[in-house]
N, C-alpha and C positions, 0 to 999 in steps of 0.2 A: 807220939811218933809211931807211926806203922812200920814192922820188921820187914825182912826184903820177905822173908816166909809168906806175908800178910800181902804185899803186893804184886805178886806171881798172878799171871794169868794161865790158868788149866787150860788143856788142848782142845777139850772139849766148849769151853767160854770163845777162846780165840777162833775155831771155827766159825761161828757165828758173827764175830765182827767182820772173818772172810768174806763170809756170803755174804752182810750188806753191802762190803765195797765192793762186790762182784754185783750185785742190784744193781746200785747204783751208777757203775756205769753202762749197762744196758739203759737203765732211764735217763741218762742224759743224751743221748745216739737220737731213742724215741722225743725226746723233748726239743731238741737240736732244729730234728727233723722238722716237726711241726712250725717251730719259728721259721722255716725256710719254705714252706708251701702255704702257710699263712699268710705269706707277706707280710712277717714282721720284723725282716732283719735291720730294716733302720726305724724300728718302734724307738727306739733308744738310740740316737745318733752320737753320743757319748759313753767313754767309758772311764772307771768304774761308774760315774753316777750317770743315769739315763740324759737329763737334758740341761747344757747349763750350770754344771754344778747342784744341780738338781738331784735327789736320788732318786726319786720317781717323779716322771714327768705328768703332765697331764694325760686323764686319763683318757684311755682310748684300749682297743682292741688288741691294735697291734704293740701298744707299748705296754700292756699289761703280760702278754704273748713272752715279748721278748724278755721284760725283767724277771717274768715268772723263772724262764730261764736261767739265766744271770742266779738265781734264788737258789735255784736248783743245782749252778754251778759251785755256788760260798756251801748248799750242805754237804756239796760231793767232797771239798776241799777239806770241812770235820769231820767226814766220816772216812775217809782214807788218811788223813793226820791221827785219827783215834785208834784205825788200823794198823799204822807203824807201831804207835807209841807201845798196842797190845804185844806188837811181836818184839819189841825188846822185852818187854816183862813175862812171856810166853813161857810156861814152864812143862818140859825142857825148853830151851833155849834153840832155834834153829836158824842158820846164817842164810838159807834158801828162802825162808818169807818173812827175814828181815828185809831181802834184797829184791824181793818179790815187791814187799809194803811200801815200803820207799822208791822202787820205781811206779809204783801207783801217783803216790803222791808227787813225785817230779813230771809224771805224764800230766797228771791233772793241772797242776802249776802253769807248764807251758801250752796244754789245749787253751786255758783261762788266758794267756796272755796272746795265742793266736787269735784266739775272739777277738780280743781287741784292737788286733793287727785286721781283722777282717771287718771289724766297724770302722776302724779308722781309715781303710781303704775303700770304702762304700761296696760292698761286698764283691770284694776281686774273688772274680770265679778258682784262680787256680789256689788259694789261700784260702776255697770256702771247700773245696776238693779237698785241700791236707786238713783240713781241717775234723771233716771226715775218715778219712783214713787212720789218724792220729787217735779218735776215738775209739774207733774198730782194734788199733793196737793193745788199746787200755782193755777193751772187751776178753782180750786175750789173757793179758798178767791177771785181768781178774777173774776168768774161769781156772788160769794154771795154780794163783792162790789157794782160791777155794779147794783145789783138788788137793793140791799137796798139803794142806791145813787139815785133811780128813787119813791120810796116811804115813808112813813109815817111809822118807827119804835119806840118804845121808853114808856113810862109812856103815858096813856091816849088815847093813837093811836089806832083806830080800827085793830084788829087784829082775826079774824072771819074763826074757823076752816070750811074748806066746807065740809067734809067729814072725819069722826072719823077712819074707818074704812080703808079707804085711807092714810092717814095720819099714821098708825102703819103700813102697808105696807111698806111706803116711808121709816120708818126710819131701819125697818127691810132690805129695799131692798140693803143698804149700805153693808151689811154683803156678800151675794153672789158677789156684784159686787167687791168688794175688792179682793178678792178670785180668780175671773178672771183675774182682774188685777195683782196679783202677780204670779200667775201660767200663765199668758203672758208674763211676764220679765224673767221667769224663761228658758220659753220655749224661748225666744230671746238670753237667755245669756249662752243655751246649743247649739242652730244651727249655721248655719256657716258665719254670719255678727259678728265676732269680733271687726270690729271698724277698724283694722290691714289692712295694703294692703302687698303688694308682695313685695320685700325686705326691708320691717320693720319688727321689732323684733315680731313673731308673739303671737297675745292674748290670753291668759287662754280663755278657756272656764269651764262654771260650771260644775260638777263632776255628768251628769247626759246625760242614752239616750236620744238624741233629740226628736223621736221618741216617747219616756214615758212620755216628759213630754209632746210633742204638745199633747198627747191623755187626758193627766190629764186636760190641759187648757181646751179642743174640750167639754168634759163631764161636765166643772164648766161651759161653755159659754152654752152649749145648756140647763142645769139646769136654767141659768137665765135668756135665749130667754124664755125658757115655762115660766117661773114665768111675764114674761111682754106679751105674749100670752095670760095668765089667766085675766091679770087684760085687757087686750082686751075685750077680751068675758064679764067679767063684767060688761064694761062701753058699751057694742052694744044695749043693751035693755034697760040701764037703764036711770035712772033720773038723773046720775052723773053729776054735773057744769061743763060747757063747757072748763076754764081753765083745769082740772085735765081729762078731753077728748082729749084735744089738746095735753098733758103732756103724756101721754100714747101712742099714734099715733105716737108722735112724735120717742118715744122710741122704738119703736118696729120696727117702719122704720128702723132705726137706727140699730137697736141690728141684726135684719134678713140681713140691706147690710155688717154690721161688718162680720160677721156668714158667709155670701158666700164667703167675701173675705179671712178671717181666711180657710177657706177650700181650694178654690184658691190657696194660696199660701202654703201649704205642697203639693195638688198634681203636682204642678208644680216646685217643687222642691224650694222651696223659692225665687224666682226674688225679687231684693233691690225694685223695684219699686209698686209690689204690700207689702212688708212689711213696705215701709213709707206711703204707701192709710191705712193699716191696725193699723198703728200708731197714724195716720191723725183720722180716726174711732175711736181709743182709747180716746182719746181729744175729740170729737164730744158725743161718749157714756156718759163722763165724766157731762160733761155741761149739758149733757140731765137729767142725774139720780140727777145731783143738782138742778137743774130748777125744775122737778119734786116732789123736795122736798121742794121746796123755794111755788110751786104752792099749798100745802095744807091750805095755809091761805089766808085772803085776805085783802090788806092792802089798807088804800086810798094812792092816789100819793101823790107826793111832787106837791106843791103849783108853777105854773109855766110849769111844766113837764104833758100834757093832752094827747097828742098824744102817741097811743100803738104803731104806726110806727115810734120811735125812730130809732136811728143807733145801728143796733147789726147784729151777721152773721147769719145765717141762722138756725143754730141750738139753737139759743136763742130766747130772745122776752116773757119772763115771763110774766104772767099777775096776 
């Protein structure tokens, strides 16, 4: 019998299970994606098992596409279940990424059962839209984990706003960028990636011109390039702390290659491969405007965890 001593998980361990369930829902967003401009969303016209009671059907491109998927979605399911399980055994003990890990694992749950509400509707556009979104939410708890998993949150902990001013920014800045984000699903689930390929039963599209909405989405994105343009120009002369410098740059990098690519593909008539880079940028903007938010305070680390050059991908690295 192992002592409770013996089965504690150190802060510096439970970080790292963070960061995977933080991976990992970026690669299901990327993975997602590709079923959906592959045309393989009714690779597998059943669920759980692909055809028939079948657990893989015969093989093919697209049903290979989609179970791979589906595969992708059962490891996300043990890797954010291995993620809870670390933060109750997490030593110290924190009730912020218990409630953190555990809403992972309820996102993950109900994204896996709107899949199946989306195959079994032959992919109803506005169910393949939340569908999206709903992942993008997951992208969130899983970059707010990983962050709080590397510092000091809680009663007593330093918690030191850098900038007042900044900081109503940040929380304001959720509101336009949400607006983008859904007027990008919207404009994805009126163009012509249904998820469907060429003798499958073909997919609803939303009840709108492509064209109206890509212009609706064009005019909320470049509304929220200038608003992270603005806070550019702010922080160029000023005294602003180098975290919420770095935070801004980073976003605007970000927002201007989204923004060329978003243009890219309507004049080039939508290619799948720039609408999963444009996807790919959806997820990266994501992390950035959280990060961004996560940077208005400034916490000490966790005890053990010193180094800023941790393991995280390039669009992260909070300080």
């Amino acid at each position: 019998m192992l002592s409770r001593s013996q089965t504690r998980v150190p802060s510096t361990v439970f970080r790292w299970f963070a960061f995977a369930a933080f991976l990992s829902m970026i690669l299901i967003v990327a993975s997602g994606a590709a079923v959906r401009l592959t045309g393989s969303g009714l690779g597998c016209p059943d669920w759980p098992t692909c055809f028939k009671h079948q657990l893989i059907g015969q093989l093919g491109i697209h049903s290979t596409i989609e179970y791979a998927n589906r595969a992708i979605t059962g490891i996300l399911i043990v890797v954010t279940g291995l993620t809870f399980i670390a933060s109750l055994l997490r030593s110290p003990r924190r009730s912020d990424l218990i409630w953190l890990s555990g809403g992972l694992v309820a996102g993950v749950v109900a994204d896996a059962l709107l899949g199946a509400l989306v195959v079994y509707s032959k992919l109803n556009p506005w169910l393949v839209s939340l569908h999206l979104l709903l992942s993008l939410a997951m992208v969130v708890i899983g970059a707010v984990l990983y962050h709080r998993s590397k510092y000091l949150y809680g009663p007593g902990t330093r918690a030191d706003v850098r900038d007042r001013h900044f900081l109503l920014v940040a929380r304001l800045l959720w509101i336009p960028f949400f607006a983008v984000l859904v007027a990008g699903t919207m404009t994805t689930g009126s163009g012509p990636h249904s998820g469907s390929s060429q003798g499958q039963l073909t997919a609803k599209r939303l009840p709108f011109a492509f064209s109206s909405a890509a212009w609706v989405h064009s005019v909320l994105a470049m509304f929220f390039v200038a608003i992270i343009i603005g806070l550019l120009v702010a922080i160029w002369n000023g005294n602003t702390p180098k975290p919420l410098q770095l935070g801004v740059r980073r976003l605007a990098v970000i927002g201007l290659l989204q923004a060329a690519i978003g243009f890219s593909q309507y004049w080039l008539h939508v290619p799948a491969a720039l609408v999963e880079l444009h996807v790919i940028g959806a997820v990266s903007l994501t992390i950035g405007v959280t990060q961004f938010h996560l940077r208005q305070t400034a916490h000490d680390r966790e005890p053990g965890i010193k180094s800023p050059a941790a393991p995280t991908p390039a669009t992260v690295g909070a300080h």
